[in-house]
Structures are given as structure tokens and as C-alpha cells.
N, C-alpha and C positions, 0 to 999 in steps of 0.2 A: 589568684587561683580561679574566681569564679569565672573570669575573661578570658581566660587561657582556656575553659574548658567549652564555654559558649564560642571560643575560636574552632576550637578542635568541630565541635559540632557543625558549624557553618560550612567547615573545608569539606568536610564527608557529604554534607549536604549537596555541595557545591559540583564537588567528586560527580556524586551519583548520578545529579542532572547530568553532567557532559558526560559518560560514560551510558547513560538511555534516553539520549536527545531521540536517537534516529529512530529508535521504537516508536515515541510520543508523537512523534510530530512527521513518520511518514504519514502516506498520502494513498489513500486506498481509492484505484479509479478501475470502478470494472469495465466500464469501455476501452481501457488502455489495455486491457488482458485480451479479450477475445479479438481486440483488432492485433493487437503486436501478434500471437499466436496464429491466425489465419496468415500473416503475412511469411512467418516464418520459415525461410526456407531450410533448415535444418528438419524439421517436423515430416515425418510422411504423410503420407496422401490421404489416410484413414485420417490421420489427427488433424490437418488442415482445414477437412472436409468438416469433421467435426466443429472446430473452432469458428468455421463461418455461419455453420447449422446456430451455432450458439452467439454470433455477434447478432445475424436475424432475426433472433426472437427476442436479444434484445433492444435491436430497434424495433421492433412490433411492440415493447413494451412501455418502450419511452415515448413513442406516437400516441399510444391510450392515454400514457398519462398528461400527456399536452391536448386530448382533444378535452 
């Protein structure tokens, strides 16, 4: 009984990992937002504009922090 139930527990455990992998273990890359988004051409011309307004400042920001 107690093995059966320490089983039980393992699978749910087991469950739970693979069912919130891709939450845990994306990958959050803010240069990969504002560059995919300027390039995109689905986007109008305001949002574009926007998007590269906001990739240049953050390469002004990553420049600071490497000088």
C-alpha cells in the first residue's frame, strides 16, 4: 500500500512536469521581440515605427552597459 501510493504520487508529479515544461523552461529574449516586431510585416507603419523606436533604445542600452 505505501508503494502504491508513493507510485501514485511520482506519476502526478511526473504528469505535472511534462504538462508545465514549456512554461519553466521558455526562454524570454527581449531582443528577439522588438527585432521580430520591426521586421514584421503584418504590423502597420505606426507599430513598426514604434518597434524600431524601441529596438534603438535598446541597443543604446546594451552599449551603456558594455561601456
Amino acid at each position: 500500500e505505501p508503494y502504491y501510493e508513493m507510485a501514485l504520487n511520482h506519476r502526478d508529479k511526473l504528469i505535472d512536469f511534462d504538462l508545465n515544461a514549456a512554461k519553466r523552461l521558455g526562454v524570454l529574449d527581449e531582443r528577439s521581440d522588438w527585432y521580430d516586431l520591426s521586421q514584421n510585416t503584418w504590423l502597420n507603419k505606426d507599430q513598426r515605427k514604434f518597434a524600431n523606436q524601441m529596438l534603438d533604445a535598446q541597443k543604446k542600452k546594451d552599449e551603456e552597459i558594455d561601456k
